[in-house]
Backbone bond lengths (Angstrom), bond angles and torsions (degrees), N, CA, C in turn:
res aa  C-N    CA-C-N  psi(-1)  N-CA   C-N-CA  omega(-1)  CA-C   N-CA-C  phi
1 X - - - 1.444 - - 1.527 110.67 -
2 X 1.496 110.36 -40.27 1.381 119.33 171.46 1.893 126.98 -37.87
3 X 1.194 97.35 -48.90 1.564 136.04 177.93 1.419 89.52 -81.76
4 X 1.124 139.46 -109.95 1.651 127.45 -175.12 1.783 112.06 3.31
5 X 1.481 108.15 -65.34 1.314 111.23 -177.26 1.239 134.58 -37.24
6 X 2.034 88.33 -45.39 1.376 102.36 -167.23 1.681 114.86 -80.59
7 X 1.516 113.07 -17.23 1.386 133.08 -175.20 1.551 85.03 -88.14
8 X 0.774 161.20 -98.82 1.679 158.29 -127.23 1.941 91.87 -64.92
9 X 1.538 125.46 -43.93 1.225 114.36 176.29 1.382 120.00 -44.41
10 X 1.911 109.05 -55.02 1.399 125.12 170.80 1.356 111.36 -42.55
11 X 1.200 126.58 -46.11 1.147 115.77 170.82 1.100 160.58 -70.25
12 X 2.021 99.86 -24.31 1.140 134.92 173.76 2.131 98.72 -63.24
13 X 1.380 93.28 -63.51 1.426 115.31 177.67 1.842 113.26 -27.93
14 X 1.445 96.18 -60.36 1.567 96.97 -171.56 1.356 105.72 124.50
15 X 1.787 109.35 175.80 1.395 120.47 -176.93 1.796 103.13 -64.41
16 X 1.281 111.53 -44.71 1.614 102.41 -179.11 1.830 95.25 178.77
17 X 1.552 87.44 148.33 1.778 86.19 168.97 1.202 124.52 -39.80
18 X 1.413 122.34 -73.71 1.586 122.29 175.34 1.362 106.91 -17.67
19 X 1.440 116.18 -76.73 1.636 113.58 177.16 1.580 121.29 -7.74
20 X 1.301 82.69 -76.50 1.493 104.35 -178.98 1.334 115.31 -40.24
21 X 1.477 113.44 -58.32 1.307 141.96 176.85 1.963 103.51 -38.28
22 X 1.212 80.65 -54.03 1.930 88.28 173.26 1.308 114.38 -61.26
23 X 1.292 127.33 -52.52 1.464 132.01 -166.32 1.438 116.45 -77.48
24 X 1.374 109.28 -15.38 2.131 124.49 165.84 1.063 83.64 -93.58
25 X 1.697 151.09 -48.65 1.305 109.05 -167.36 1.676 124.40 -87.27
26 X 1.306 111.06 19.65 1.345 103.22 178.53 1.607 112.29 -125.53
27 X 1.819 104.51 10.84 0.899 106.11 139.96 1.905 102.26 124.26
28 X 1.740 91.96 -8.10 1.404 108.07 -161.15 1.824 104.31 -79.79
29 X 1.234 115.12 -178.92 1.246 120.51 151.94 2.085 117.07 -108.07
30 X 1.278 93.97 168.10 1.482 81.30 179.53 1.748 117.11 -80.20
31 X 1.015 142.06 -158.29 1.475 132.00 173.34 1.468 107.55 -75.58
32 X 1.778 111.11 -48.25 1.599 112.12 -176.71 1.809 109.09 -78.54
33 X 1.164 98.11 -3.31 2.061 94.26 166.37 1.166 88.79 -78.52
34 X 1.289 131.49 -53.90 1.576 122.81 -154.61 1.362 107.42 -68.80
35 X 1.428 115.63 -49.24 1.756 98.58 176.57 1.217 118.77 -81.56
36 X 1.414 126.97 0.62 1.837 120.16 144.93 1.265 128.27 -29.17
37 X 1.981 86.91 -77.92 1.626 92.54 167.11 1.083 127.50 -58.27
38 X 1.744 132.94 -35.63 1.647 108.44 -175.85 2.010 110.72 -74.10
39 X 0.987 101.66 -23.35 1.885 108.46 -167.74 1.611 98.71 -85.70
40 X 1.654 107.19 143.25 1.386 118.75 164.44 1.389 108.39 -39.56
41 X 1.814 129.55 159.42 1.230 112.27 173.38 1.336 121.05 -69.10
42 X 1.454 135.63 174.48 1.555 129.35 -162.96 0.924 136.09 8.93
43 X 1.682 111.52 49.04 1.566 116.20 -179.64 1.350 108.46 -112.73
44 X 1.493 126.30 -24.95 1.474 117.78 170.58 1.297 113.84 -70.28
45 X 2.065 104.30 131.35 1.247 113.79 154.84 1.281 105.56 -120.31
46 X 1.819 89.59 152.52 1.701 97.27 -164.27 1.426 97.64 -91.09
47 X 1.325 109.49 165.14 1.708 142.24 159.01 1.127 133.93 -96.51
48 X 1.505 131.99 72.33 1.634 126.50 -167.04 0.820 102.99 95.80
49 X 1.246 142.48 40.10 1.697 139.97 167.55 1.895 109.95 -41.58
50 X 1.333 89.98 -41.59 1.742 86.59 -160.76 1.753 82.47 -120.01
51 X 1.440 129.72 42.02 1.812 112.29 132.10 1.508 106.32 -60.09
52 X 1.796 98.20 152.95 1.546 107.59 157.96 1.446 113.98 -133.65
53 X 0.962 126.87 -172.85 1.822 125.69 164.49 1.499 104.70 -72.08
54 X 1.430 83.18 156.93 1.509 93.33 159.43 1.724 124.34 -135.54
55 X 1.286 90.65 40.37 1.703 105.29 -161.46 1.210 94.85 -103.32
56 X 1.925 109.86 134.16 1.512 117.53 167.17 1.262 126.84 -126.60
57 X 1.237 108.73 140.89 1.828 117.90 -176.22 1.142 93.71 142.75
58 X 1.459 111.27 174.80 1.641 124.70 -179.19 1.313 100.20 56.19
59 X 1.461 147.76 -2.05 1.846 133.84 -178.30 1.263 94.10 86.01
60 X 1.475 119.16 31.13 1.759 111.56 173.99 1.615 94.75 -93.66
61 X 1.156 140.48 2.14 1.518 125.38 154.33 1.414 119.63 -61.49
62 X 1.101 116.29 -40.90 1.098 127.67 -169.87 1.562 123.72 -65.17
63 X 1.948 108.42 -41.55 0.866 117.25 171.17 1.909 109.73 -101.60
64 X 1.975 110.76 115.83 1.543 98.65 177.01 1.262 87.09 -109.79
65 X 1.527 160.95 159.18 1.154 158.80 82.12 1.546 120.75 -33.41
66 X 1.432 114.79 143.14 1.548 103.45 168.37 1.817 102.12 -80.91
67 X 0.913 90.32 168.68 1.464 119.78 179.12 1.832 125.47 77.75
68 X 1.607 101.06 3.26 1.200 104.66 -163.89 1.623 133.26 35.49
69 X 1.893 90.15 48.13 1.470 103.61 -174.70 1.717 131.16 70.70
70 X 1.703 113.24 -31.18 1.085 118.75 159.84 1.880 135.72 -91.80
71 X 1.148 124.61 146.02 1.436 101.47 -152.77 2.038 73.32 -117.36
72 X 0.901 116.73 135.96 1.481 118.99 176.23 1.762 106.17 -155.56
73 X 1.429 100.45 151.13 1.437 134.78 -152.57 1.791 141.52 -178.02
74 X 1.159 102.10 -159.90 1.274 97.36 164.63 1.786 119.01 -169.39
75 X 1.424 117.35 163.72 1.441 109.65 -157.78 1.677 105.21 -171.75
76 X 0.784 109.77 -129.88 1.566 102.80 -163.51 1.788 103.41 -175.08
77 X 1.399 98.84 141.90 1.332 102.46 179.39 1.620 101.19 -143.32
78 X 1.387 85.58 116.11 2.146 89.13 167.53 1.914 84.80 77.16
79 X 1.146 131.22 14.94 1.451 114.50 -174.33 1.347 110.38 95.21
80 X 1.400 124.04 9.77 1.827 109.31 -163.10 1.686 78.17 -114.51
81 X 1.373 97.99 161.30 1.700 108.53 162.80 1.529 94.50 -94.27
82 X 1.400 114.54 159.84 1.752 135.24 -149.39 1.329 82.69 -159.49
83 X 1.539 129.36 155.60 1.127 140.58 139.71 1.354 115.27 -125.78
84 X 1.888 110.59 109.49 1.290 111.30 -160.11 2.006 101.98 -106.47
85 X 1.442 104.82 171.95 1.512 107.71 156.98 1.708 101.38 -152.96
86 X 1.104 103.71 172.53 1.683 117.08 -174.62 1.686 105.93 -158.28
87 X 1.219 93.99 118.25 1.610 89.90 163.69 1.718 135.01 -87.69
88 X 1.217 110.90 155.97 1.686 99.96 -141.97 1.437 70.05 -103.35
89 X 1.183 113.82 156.23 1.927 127.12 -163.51 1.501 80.75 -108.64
90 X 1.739 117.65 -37.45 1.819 125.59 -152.82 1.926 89.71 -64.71
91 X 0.819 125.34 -21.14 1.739 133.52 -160.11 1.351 118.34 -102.01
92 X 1.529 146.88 48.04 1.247 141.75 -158.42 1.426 123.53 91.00
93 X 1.174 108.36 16.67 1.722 122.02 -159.54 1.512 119.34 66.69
94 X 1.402 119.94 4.09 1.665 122.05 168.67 1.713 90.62 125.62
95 X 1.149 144.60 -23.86 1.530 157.30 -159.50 1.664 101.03 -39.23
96 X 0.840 125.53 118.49 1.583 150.18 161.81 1.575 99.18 -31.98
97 X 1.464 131.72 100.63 1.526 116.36 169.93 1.841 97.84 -100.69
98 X 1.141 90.07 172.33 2.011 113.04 -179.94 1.317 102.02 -43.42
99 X 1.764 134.24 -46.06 1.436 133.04 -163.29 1.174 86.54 -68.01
């Protein structure tokens, strides 16, 4: 369970600060800021938190991210259920993987 925790944190977190660091400095939000703001508070639950790729060549073994760049779920707005997704720009530049 210990290990679970720490993998769902990694994930929650992102590919790495810097990332992040890039995507506030150009002015953006990250994908999970963005579905903060549109969803009631603590109403999104995620879907596949910890998919990864499974694509090889180019040194894409090397790099798996969770979420396969997309953060998808569901939540509520104004009281309605919504089923949202956002692509994370921090993850391949936002790129659509197989999951």
């Amino acid at each position: 369970m210990d290990e679970l925790a720490v993998i769902r944190a990694e994930a929650l977190r992102g590919p790495s600060e810097r990332a992040t660091e890039a995507q506030h400095a150009k002015g953006k939000l990250t994908a999970r800021e963005r579905i903060g703001l549109l969803l009631d508070p603590d109403s999104f639950r995620e879907v596949e938190q910890l998919r990864r790729h499974r694509a090889t060549g180019f040194g894409l073994e090397a790099k798996r991210p969770y979420t396969d760049g997309v953060i998808t779920g569901w939540g509520t707005v104004e009281g309605r259920t919504v089923f949202v997704y956002a692509h994370d720009f921090r993850i391949f530049g936002g790129a659509l993987g197989e999951a």
